[in-house]
C-alpha positions as CSV (number, residue, x, y, z in Angstrom):
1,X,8.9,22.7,-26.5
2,X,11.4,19.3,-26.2
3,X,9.7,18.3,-23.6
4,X,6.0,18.0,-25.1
5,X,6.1,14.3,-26.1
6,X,6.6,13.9,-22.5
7,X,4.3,16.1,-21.4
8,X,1.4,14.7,-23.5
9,X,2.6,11.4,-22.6
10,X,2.8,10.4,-26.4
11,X,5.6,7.8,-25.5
12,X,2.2,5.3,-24.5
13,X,1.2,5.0,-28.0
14,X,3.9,2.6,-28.4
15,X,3.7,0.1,-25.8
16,X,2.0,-2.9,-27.4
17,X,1.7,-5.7,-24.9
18,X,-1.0,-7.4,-26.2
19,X,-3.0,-7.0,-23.2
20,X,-6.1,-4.5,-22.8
21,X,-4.9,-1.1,-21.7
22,X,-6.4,2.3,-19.8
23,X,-5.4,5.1,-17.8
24,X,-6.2,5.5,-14.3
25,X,-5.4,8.8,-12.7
26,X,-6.1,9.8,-9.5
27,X,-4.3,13.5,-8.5
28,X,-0.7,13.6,-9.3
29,X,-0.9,10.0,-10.3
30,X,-1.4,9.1,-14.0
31,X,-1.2,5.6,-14.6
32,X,-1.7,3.3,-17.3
33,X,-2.5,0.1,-17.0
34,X,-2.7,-3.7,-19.1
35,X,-4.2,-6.3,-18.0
36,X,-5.5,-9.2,-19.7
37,X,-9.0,-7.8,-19.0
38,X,-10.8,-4.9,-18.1
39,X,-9.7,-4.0,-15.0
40,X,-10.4,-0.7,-14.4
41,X,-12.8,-0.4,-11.3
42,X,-9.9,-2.5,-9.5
43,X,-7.0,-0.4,-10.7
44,X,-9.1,2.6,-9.6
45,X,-9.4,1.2,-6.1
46,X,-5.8,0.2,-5.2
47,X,-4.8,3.5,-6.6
48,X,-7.2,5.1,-4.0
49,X,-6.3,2.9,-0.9
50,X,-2.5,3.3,-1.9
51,X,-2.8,6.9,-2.0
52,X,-5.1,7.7,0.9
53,X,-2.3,5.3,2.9
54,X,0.5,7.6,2.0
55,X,-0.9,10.9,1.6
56,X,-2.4,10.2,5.5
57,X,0.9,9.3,6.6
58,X,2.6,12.2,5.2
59,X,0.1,14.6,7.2
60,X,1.3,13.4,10.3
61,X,5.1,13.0,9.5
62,X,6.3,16.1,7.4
63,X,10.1,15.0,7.0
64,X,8.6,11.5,5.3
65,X,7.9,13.7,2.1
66,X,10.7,16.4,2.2
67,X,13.8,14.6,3.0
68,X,16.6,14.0,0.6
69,X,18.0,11.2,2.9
70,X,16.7,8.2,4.5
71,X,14.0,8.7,7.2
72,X,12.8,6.0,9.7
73,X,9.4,5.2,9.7
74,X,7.1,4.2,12.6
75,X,6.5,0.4,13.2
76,X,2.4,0.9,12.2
77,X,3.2,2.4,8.8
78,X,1.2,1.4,5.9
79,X,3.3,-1.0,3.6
80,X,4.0,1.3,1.2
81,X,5.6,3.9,3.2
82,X,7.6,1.1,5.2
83,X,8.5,0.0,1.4
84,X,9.7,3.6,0.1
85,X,12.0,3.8,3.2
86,X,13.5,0.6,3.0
87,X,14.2,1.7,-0.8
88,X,15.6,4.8,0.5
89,X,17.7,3.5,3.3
90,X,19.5,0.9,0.9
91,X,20.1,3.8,-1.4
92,X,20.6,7.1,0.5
93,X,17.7,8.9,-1.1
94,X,14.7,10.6,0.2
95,X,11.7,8.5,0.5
96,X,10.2,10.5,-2.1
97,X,12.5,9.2,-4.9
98,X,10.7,6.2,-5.2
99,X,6.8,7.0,-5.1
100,X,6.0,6.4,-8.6
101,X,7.7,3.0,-8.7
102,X,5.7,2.2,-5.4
103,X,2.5,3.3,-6.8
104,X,3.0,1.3,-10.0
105,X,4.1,-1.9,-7.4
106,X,1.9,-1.9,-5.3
107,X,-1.1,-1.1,-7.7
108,X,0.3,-3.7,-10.1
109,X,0.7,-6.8,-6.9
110,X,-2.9,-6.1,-6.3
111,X,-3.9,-6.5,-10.0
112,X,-2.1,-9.6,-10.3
113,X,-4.8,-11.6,-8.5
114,X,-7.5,-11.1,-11.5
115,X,-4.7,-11.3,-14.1
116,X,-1.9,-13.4,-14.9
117,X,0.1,-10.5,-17.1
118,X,0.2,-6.8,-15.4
119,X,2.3,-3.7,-16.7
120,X,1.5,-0.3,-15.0
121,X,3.2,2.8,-15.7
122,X,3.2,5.5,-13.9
123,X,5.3,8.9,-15.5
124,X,8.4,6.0,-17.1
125,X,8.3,3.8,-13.8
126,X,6.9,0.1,-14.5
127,X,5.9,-2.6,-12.9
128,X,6.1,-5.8,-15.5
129,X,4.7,-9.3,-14.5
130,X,3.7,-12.4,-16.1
131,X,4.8,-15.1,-18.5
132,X,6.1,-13.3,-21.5
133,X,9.0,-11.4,-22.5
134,X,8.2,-7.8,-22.9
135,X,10.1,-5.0,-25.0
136,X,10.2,-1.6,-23.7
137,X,11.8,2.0,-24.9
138,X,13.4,3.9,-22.9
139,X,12.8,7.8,-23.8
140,X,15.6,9.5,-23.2
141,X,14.3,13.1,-25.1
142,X,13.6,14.7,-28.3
143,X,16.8,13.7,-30.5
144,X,18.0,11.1,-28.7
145,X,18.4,7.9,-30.1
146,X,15.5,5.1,-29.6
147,X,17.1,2.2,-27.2
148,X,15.1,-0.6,-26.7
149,X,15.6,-3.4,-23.6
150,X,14.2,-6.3,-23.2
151,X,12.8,-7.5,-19.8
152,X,12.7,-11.2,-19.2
153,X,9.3,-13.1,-17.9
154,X,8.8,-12.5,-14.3
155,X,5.5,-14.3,-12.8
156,X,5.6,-12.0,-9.6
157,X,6.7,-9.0,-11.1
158,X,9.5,-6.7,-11.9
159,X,10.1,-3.2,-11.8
160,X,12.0,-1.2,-14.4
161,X,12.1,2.6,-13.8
162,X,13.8,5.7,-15.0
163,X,15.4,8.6,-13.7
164,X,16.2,11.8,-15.8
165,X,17.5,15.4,-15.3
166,X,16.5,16.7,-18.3
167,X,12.7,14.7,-19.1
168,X,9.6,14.6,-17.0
169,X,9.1,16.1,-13.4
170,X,11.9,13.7,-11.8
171,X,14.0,15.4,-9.2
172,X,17.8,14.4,-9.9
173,X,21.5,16.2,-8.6
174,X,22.6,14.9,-12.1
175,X,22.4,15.8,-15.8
176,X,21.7,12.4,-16.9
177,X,19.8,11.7,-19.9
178,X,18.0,8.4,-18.5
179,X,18.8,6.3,-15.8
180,X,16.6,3.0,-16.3
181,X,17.2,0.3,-13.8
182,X,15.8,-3.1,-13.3
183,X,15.5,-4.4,-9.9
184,X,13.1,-7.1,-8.2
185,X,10.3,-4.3,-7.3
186,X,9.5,-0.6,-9.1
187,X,9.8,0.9,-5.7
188,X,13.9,-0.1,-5.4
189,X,14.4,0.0,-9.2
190,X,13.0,3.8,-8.5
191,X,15.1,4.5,-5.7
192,X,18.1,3.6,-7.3
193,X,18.1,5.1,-10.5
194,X,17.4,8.5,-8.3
195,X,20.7,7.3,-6.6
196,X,22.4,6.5,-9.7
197,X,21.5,9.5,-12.0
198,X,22.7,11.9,-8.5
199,X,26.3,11.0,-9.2
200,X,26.3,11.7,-12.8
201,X,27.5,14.7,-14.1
202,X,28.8,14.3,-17.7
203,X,29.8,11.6,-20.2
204,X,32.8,10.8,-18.2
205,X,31.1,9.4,-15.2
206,X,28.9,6.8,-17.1
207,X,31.5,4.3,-15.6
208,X,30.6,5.1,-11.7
209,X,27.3,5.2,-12.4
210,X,27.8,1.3,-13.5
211,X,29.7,0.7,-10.8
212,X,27.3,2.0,-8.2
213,X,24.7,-0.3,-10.2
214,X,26.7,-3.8,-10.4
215,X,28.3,-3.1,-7.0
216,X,24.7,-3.4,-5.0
217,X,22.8,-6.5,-4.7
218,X,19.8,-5.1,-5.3
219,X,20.0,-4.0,-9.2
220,X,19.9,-6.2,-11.6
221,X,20.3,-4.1,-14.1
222,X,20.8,-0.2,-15.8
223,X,20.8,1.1,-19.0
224,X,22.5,5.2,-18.9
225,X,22.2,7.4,-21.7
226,X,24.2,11.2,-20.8
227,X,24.5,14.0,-24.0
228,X,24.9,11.0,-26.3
229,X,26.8,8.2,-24.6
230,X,25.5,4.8,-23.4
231,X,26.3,2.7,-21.0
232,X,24.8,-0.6,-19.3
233,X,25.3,-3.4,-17.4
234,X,23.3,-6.3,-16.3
235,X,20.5,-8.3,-16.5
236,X,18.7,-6.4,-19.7
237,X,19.2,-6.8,-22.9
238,X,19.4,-4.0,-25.7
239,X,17.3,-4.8,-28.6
């Protein structure tokens, strides 16, 4: 099957941050996590409160988890719901299309008090932080080429996430390859590269996709790769 590097999420045997690093899975969410210590325990519990935030709210509001547009949320919502919608309002994207990036924010922002350099990764989406420059691959699928970008240092964190139509469990109106996008926090960068990868269709549009990217004040940067053509824009650097 193409698909089975993904699937046995083989594409973690490469990320060498120098930092010590361990899954954390809890349900649907499979993290993996470096920290400049063993932070396991910790990681385990933000994951937990995160979840149990979202997963309550979601009983109670249906359309929250269904929705392919934005949805209002009430004023007493947990963070991280008021975060997904604000990502999906700026976008025009369900709430949904951002979960992973918020799990990997908001479990990452928690770690960051117990260690100075934090990358979680949760199914492609991260969240980077700390002092050091940080090289990451996108995958993109069997037979498609390697492309390596470069995140700069970000003390507070980054997110970098990726969209795809034909890798991984993402839900995209596209046919896009990959659609990685670096914004300020994983929950937007995850939002938008939903947004972005929607409008792309063939090689052709590559240039709309940028557009949409460079056009909004909220992405700093996208790398899209669509049956063998590239495109980028921004703030990231191929290597």
């Amino acid at each position: 099957m193409e698909d089975e590097p993904y699937l046995e999420r083989a594409y973690r045997s490469v990320i060498e941050p120098g930092l010590r690093c361990y899954p954390v899975v809890l349900g649907e969410s499979d993290l993996y996590v470096c920290t400049t210590g063993g932070l396991s325990a910790a990681a385990s519990e933000s994951l937990a409160t995160h979840r149990l935030e979202l997963e309550a709210y979601l009983e109670k509001h249906f359309s929250f988890g269904t929705s392919f547009r934005p949805v209002p949320v009430a004023s007493d919502a947990p963070a991280i719901v008021t975060a997904m919608a604000e990502a999906a309002e700026a976008f025009d994207v369900g709430p949904m299309a951002s979960v992973a990036g918020a799990i990997a924010q908001f479990v990452g922002a928690d770690l960051l008090g117990s260690s100075g350099e934090v990358i979680v990764e949760n199914g492609g989406d991260l969240f980077i932080a700390g002092g050091k420059r940080r090289t990451v691959r996108i995958f993109a699928g069997a037979g498609s080429p390697s492309v390596n970008v470069v995140v700069d240092a970000c003390p507070d964190g980054v997110g970098l996430c990726t969209s795809s139509a034909t890798v991984g469990p993402s839900v995209s109106l596209g046919a896009a390859d990959a659609v990685t996008v670096l914004a300020r926090t994983a929950t937007i960068a995850d939002a938008a590269a939903t947004a972005i990868g929607n409008i792309l269709l063939r090689p052709e549009d590559i240039p709309d996709g940028l557009e949409l990217a460079s056009g909004h004040e909220l992405v700093d940067g996208v790398v899209i790769i669509l049956q063998g053509s590239m495109g980028a824009w921004g703030k990231l650097e191929i290597a």
